[in-house]
C-alpha positions in Angstrom: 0.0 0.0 0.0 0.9 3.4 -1.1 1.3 5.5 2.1 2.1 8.7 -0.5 -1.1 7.9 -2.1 -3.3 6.9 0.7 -2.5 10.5 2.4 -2.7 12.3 -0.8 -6.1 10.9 -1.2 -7.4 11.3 2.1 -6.4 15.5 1.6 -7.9 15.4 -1.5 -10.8 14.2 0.2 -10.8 16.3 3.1 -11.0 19.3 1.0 -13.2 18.5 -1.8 -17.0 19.2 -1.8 -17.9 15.8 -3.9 -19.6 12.6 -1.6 -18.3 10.4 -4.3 -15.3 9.9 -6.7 -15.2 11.7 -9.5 -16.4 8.4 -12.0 -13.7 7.2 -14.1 -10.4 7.4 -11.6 -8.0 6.0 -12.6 -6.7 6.2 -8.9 -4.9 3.6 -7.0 -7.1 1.6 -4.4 -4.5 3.6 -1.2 -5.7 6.5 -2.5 -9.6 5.6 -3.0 -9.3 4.3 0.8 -7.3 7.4 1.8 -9.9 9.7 -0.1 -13.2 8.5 1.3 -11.4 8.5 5.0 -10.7 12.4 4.4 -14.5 12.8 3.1 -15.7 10.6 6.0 -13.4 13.1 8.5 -15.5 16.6 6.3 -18.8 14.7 6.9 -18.3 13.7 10.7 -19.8 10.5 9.3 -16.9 7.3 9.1 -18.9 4.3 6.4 -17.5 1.8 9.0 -16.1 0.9 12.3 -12.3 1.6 12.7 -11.3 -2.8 12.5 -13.3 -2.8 9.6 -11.6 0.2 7.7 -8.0 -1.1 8.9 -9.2 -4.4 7.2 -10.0 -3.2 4.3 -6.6 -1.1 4.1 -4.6 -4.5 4.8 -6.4 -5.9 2.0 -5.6 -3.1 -0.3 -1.9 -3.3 0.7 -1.7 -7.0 -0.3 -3.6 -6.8 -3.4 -0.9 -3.7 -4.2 1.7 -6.1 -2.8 1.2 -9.0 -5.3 0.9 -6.9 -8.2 3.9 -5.7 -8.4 
């Protein structure tokens, strides 16, 4: 997993005024996770329990891990 990308996705996030993705990115799955965390923080409104988001994250780092 792509700690650059997962923090540049969560500011991204934090800042931006969308509830979704813009359709089409072409992002990598650290910086979709990182994104919707910072949009989660702007909402006051986390889409899961903490365990279930640091799952999901060691899931996205081994997925990024075998494809390289």
């Amino acid at each position: 997993m792509s700690n650059d990308d997962m923090i540049e996705g969560y500011f991204d996030g934090k800042k931006s005024d969308l509830d979704e993705l813009p359709k089409g990115s072409n992002r990598s799955d650290s910086y979709k996770h990182g994104w919707r965390n910072g949009r989660d923080d702007r909402k006051g409104a986390p889409r899961s329990s903490a365990s279930d988001l640091r799952r999901e994250a060691t899931d996205i780092a081994a997925r990024e891990r075998a494809a390289l």
